[in-house]
Kinemage of the C-alpha trace (Angstrom):
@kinemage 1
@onewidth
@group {chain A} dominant
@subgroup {mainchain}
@vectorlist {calphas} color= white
{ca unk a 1} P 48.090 -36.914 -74.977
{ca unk a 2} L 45.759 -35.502 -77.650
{ca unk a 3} L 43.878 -38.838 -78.474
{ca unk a 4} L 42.508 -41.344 -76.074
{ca unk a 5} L 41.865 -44.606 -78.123
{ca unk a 6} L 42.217 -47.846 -78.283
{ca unk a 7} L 44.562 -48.760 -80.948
{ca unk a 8} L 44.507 -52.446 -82.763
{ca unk a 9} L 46.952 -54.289 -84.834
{ca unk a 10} L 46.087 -54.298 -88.464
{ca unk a 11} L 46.943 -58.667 -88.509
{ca unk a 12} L 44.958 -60.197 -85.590
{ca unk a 13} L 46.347 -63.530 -83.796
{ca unk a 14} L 43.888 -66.226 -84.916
{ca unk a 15} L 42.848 -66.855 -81.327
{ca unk a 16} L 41.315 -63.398 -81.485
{ca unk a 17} L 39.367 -63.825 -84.528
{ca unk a 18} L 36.320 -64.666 -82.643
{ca unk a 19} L 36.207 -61.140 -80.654
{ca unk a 20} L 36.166 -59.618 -84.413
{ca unk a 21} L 32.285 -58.880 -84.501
{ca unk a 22} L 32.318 -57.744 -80.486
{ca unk a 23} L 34.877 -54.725 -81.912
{ca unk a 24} L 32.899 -54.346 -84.697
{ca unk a 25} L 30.142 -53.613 -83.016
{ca unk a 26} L 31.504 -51.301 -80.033
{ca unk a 27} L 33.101 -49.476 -83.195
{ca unk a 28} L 29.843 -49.217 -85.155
{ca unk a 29} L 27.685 -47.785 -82.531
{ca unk a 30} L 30.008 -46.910 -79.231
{ca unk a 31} L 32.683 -44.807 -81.358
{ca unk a 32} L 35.238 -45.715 -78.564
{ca unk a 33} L 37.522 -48.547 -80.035
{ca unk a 34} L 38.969 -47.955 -83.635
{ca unk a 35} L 41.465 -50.587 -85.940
{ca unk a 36} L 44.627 -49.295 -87.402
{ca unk a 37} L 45.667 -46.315 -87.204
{ca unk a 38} L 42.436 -44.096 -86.700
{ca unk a 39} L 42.043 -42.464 -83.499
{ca unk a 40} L 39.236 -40.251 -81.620
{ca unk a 41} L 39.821 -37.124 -80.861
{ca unk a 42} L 38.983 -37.136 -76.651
{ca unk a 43} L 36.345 -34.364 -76.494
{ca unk a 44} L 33.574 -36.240 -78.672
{ca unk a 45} L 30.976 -38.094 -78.918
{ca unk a 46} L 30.785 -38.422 -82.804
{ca unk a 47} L 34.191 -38.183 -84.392
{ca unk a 48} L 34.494 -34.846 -84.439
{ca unk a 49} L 38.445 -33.763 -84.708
{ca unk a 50} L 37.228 -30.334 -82.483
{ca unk a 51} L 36.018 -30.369 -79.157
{ca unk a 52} L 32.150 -30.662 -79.506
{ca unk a 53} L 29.012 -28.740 -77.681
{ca unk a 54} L 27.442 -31.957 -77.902
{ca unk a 55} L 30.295 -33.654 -75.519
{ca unk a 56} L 30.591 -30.670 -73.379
{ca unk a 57} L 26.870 -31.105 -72.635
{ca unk a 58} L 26.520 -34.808 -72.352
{ca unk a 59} L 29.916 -34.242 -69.838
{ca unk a 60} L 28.264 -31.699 -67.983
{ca unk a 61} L 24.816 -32.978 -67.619
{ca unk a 62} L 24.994 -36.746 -68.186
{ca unk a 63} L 22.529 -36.658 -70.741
{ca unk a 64} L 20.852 -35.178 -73.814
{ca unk a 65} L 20.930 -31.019 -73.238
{ca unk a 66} L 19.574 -28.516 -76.268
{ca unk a 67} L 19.624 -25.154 -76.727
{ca unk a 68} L 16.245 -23.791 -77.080
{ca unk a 69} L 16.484 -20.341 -79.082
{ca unk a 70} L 14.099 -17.599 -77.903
{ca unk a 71} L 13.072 -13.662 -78.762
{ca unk a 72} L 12.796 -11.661 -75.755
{ca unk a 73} L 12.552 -8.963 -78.257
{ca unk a 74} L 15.809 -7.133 -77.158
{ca unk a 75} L 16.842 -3.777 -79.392
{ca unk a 76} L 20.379 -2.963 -79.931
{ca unk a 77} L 22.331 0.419 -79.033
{ca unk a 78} L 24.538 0.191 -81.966
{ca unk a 79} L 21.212 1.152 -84.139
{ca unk a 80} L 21.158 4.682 -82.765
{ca unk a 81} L 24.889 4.679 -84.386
{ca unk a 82} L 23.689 2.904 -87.776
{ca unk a 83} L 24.178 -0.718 -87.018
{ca unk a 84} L 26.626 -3.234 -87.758
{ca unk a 85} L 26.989 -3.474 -91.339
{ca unk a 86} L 25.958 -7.039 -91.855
{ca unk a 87} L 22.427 -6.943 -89.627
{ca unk a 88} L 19.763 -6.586 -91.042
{ca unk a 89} L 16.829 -4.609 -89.184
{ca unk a 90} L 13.102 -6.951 -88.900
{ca unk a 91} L 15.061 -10.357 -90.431
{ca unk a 92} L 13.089 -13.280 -90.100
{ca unk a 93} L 15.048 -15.335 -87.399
{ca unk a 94} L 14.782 -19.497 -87.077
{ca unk a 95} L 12.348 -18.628 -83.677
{ca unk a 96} L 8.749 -20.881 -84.449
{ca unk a 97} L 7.463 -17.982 -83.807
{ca unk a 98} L 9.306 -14.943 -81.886
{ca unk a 99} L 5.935 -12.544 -81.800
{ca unk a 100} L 5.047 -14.831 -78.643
{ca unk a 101} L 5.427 -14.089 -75.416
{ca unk a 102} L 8.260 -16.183 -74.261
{ca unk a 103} L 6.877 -19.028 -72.420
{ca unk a 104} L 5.051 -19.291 -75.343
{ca unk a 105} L 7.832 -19.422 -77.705
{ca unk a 106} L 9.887 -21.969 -75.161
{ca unk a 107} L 6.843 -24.552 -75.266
{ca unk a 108} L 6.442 -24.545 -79.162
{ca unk a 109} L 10.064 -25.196 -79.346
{ca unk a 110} L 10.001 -28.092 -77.111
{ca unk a 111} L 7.702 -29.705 -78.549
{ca unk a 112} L 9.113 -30.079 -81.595
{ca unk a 113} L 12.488 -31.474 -79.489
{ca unk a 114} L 10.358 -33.816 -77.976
{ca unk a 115} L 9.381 -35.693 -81.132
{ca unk a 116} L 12.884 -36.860 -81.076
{ca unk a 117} L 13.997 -36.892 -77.986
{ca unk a 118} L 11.713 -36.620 -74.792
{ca unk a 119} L 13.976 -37.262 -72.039
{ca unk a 120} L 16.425 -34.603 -72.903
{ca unk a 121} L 17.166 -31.169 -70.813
{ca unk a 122} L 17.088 -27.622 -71.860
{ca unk a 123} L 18.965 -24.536 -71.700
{ca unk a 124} L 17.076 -21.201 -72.783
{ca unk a 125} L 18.736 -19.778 -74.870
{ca unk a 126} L 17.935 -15.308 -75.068
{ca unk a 127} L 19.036 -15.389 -78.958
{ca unk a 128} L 17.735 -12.478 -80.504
{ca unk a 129} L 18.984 -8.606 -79.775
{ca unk a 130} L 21.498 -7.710 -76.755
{ca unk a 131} L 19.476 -8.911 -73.892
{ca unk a 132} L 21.008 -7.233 -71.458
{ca unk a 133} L 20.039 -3.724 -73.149
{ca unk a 134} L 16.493 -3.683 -71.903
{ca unk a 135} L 15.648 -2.757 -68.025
{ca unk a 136} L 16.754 -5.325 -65.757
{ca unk a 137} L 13.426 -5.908 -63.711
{ca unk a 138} L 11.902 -6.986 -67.139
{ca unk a 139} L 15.203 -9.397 -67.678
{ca unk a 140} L 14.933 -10.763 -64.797
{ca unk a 141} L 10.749 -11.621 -64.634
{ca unk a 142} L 12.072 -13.432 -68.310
{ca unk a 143} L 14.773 -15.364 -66.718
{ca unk a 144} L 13.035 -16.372 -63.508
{ca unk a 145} L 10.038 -17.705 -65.458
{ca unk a 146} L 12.344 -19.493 -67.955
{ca unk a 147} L 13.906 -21.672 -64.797
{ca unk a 148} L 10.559 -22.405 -63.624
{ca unk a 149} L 9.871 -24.517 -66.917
{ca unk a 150} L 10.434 -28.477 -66.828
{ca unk a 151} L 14.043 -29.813 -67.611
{ca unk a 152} L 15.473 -26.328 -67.978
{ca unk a 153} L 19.227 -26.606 -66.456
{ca unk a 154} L 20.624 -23.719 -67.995
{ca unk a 155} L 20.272 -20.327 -69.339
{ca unk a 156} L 22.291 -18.695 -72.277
{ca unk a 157} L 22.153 -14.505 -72.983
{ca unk a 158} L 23.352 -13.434 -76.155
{ca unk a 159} L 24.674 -9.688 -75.950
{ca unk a 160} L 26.969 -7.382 -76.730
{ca unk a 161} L 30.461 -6.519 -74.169
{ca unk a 162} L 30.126 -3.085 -73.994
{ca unk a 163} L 26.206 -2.877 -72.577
{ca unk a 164} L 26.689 -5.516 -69.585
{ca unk a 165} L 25.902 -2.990 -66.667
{ca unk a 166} L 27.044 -3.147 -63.062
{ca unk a 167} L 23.960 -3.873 -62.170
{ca unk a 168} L 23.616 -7.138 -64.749
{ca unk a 169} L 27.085 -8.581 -63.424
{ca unk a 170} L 25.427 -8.226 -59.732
{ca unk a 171} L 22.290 -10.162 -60.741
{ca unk a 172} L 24.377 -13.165 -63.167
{ca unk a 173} L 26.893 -13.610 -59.971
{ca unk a 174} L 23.489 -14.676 -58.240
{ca unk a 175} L 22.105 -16.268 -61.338
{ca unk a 176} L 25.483 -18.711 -61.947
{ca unk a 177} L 24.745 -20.113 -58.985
{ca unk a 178} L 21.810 -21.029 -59.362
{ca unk a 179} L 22.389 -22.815 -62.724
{ca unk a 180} L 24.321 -23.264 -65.371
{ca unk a 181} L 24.747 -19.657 -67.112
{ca unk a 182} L 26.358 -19.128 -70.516
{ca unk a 183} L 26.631 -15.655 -71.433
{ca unk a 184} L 27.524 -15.028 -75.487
{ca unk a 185} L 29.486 -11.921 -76.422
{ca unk a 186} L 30.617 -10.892 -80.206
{ca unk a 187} L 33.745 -10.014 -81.237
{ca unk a 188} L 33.523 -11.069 -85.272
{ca unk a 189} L 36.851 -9.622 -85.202
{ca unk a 190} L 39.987 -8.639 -82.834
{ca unk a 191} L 40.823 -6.483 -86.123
{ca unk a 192} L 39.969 -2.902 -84.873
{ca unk a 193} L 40.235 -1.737 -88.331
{ca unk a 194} L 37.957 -4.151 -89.566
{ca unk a 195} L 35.521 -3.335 -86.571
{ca unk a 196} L 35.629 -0.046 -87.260
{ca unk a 197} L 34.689 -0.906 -91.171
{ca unk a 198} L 31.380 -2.858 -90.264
{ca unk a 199} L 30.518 -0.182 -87.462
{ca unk a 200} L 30.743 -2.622 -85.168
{ca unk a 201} L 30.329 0.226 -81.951
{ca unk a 202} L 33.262 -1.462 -79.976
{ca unk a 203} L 36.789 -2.050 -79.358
{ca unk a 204} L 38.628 -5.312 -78.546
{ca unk a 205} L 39.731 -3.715 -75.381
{ca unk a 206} L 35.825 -3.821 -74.359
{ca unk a 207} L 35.452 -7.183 -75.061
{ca unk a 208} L 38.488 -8.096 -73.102
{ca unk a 209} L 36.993 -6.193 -70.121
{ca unk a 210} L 33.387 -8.057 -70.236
{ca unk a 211} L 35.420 -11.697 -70.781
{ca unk a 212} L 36.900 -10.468 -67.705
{ca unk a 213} L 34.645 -9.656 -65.551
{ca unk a 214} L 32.602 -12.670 -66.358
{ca unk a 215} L 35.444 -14.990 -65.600
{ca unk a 216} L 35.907 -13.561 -62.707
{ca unk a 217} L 32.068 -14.454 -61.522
{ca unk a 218} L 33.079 -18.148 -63.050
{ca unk a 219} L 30.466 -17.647 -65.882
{ca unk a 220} L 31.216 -19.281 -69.028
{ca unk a 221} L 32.176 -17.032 -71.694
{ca unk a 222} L 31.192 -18.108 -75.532
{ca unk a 223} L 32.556 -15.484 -78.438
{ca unk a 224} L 31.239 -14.975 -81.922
{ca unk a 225} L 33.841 -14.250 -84.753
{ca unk a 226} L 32.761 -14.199 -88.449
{ca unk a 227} L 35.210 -15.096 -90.755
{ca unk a 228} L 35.259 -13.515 -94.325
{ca unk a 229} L 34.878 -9.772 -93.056
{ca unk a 230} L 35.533 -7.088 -95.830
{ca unk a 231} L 39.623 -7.038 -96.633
{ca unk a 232} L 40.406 -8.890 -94.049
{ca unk a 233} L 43.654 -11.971 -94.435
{ca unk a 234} L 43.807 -15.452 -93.721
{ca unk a 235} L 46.086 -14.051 -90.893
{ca unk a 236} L 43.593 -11.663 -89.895
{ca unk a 237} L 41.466 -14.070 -88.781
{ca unk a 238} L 43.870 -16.040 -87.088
{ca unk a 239} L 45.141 -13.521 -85.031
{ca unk a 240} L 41.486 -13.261 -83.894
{ca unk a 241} L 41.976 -16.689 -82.508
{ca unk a 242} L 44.508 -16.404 -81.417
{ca unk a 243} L 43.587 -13.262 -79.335
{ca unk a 244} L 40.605 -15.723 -78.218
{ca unk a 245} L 42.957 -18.049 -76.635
{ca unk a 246} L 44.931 -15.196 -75.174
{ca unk a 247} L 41.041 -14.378 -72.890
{ca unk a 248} L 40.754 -17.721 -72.197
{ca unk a 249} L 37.047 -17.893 -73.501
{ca unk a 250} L 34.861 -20.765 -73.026
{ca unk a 251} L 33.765 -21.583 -76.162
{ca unk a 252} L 33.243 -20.451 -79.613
{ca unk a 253} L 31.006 -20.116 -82.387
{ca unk a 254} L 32.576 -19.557 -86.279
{ca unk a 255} L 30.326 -17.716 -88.610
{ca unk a 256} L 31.196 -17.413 -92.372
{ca unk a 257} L 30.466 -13.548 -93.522
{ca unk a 258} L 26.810 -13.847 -95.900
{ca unk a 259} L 25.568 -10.716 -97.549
{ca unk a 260} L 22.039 -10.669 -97.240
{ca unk a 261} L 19.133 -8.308 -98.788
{ca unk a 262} L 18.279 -4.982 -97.244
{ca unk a 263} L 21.887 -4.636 -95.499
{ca unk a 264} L 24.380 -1.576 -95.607
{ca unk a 265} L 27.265 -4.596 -96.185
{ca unk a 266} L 25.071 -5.304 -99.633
{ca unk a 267} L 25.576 -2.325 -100.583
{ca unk a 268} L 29.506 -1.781 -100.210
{ca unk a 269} L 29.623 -5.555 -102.025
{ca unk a 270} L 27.616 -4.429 -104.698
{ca unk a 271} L 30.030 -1.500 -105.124
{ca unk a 272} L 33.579 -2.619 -104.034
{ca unk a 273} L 32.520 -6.485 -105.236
{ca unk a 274} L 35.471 -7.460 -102.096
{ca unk a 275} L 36.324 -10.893 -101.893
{ca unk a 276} L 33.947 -13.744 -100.714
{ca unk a 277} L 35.805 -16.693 -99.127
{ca unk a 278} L 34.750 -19.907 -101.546
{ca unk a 279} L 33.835 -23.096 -99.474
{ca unk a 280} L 37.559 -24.376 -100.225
{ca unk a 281} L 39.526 -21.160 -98.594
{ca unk a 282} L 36.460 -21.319 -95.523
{ca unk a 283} L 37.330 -25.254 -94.643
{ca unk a 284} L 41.489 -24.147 -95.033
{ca unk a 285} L 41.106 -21.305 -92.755
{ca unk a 286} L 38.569 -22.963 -90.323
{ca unk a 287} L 40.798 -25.745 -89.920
{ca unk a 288} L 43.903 -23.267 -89.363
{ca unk a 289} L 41.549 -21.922 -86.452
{ca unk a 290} L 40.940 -25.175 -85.098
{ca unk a 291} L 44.785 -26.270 -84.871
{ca unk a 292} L 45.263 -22.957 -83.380
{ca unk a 293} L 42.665 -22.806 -80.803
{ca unk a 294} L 43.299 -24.659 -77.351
{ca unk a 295} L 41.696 -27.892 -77.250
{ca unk a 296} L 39.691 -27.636 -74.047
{ca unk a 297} L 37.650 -24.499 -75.742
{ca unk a 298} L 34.373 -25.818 -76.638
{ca unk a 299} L 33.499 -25.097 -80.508
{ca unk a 300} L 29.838 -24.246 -80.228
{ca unk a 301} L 29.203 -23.673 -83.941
{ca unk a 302} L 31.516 -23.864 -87.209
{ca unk a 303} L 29.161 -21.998 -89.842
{ca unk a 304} L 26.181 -20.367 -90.077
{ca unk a 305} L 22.283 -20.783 -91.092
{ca unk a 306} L 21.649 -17.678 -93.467
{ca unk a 307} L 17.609 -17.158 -94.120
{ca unk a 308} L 17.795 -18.306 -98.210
{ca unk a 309} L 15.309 -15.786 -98.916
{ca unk a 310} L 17.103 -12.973 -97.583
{ca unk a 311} L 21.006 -14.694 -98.913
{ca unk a 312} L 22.853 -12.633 -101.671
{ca unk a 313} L 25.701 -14.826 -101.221
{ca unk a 314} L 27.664 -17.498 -100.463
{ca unk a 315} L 24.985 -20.078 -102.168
{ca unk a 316} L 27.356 -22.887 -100.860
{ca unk a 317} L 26.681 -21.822 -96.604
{ca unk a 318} L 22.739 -23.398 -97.408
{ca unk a 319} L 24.377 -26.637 -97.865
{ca unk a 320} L 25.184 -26.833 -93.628
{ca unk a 321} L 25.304 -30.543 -93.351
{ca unk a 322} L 27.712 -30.670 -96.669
{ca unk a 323} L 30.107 -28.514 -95.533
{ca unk a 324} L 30.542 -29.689 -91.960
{ca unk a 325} L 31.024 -32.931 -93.808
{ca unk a 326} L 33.836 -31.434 -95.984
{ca unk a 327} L 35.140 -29.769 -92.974
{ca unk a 328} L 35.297 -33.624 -91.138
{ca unk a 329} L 37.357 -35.263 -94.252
{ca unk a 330} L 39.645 -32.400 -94.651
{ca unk a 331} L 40.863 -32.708 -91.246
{ca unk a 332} L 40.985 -36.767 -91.608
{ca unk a 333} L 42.836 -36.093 -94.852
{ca unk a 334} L 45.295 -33.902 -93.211
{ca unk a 335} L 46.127 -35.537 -90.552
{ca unk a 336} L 44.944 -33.169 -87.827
{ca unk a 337} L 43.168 -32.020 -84.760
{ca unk a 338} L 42.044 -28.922 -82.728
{ca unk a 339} L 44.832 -27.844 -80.686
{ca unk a 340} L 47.584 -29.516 -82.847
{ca unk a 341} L 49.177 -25.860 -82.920
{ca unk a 342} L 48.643 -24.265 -79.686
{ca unk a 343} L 51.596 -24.130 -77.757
{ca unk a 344} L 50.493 -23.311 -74.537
């Protein structure tokens, strides 16, 4: 079964009439009981047609669980090498503020959450840089004082699959045990031409090695693709779903390609002017992706938030809320679900 719901007949008996308002209501605000035809796709909380971060956490944890983004103020080794073509070196990030020191930075960010929700939990969330390219003893003094803050249940390290040493895997087989560990690995791409093109320092064979070795320690695995890369087809970035549900991953977070200010990818637009997926061909191939991917991976993220000060283009990804709206009535439209296409 890909839908749990409660279906109704369109023409109620008249004896029934009466429990009209009661569905009404559980429709309104419980999402669980739909008339007609509708349905609810079974991992959300919201009517989502993909499996949701927000039901994986409320599943998880019983209750309200953000990610809290922090700066540890990791480097990168693919600088030394140039740099992936689309970074850009000193960006302003969407930190409050990332020159604090880290406890710092987690406090200014809760409070904000708080406004809105003060009951909910936390997972820390080592955004910015490869975090596990910086000497361990100074990772692990950040982690260790991250799980001493209130309501934190989880910690998230973003990174990169080929700088994970022996050493880290040691120390996150202890960590995962303690709580809930996420760690966040980018692909963009299971193209190797096309990861060769934006220098990206890596093969697909070292990502399949990290996603690996992490599942092997039971730590959940979340990979970053960016569709819209330089040249690359519709089928390009299928396959690189495709190879994603080959590994098994966790979860996964879509990015849409933006050119921004100050990058080496500005300048091989401004010279080659290669295609830029419109918001119409983004939603088609997005939803392709979803059908293809296996339901039960968890889609952390479906486009991106480019800085507007530093965006060349697409103008249309600073619209978020728009297109994750388009996104929703596409897939109503068509008739479809994550998962509809994976055959395993």
């Amino acid at each position: 079964m890909r839908y749990e719901c409660i279906a109704l007949p369109t023409e109620l008996p008249q004896q029934l009439i009466i429990l009209y308002p009661i569905l009404f209501f559980y429709t309104r605000f419980f999402d669980k009981i739909y008339l007609g035809d509708e349905k609810m796709f079974k991992y959300t909380l919201d009517n989502k047609r993909y499996h949701t971060f927000n039901y994986f956490l409320k599943n998880k944890f019983g209750c309200k669980v953000f990610k809290v983004p922090l700066d540890a103020l990791a480097s990168c080794p693919n600088k030394i090498k140039g740099g992936c073509i689309f970074c850009k070196d000193n960006s302003k990030s969407n930190i409050t503020n990332e020159n604090n020191d880290i406890i710092t930075q987690f406090n200014e960010e809760i409070k904000l959450l708080n406004k809105k929700w003060p009951n909910a939990k936390h997972i820390a969330y080592l955004q910015t840089g490869s975090n596990t390219y910086m000497n361990i003893d100074k990772f692990k003094n950040i982690v260790e004082s991250l799980l001493k803050q209130d309501n934190v249940v989880g910690i998230s390290i973003a990174t990169r699959p080929d700088v994970i040493s022996d050493e880290y895997y040691n120390y996150f087989e202890k960590l995962n045990k303690k709580k809930f560990l996420t760690v966040e690995l980018g692909l963009q791409s299971s193209n190797e031409n096309t990861l060769k093109l934006i220098n990206r320092g890596h093969d697909t064979k070292s990502f399949e090695n990290a996603v690996n070795k992490l599942h092997k320690l039971n730590i959940f695995v979340v990979a970053h693709i960016i569709n819209g890369l330089p040249y690359e087809t519709k089928e390009d970035m299928l396959n690189t779903v495709k190879f994603l549900n080959n590994l098994k991953v966790d979860a996964v977070k879509i990015h849409m390609l933006h050119i921004l200010k100050g990058t080496k990818i500005e300048n091989l637009y401004e010279k080659d002017k290669f295609h830029i997926l419109s918001k119409e061909e983004y939603i088609d191939i997005v939803i392709n992706q979803l059908e293809l991917l296996d339901e039960k991976i968890v889609i952390e993220r479906i486009t991106g938030d480019p800085i507007k000060d530093d965006l060349i283009t697409p103008l249309w990804l600073t619209k978020k809320f728009c297109l994750l709206n388009d996104i929703d009535k596409e897939m109503v439209k068509r008739d479809t679900y994550q998962g509809k296409k994976n055959n395993n």
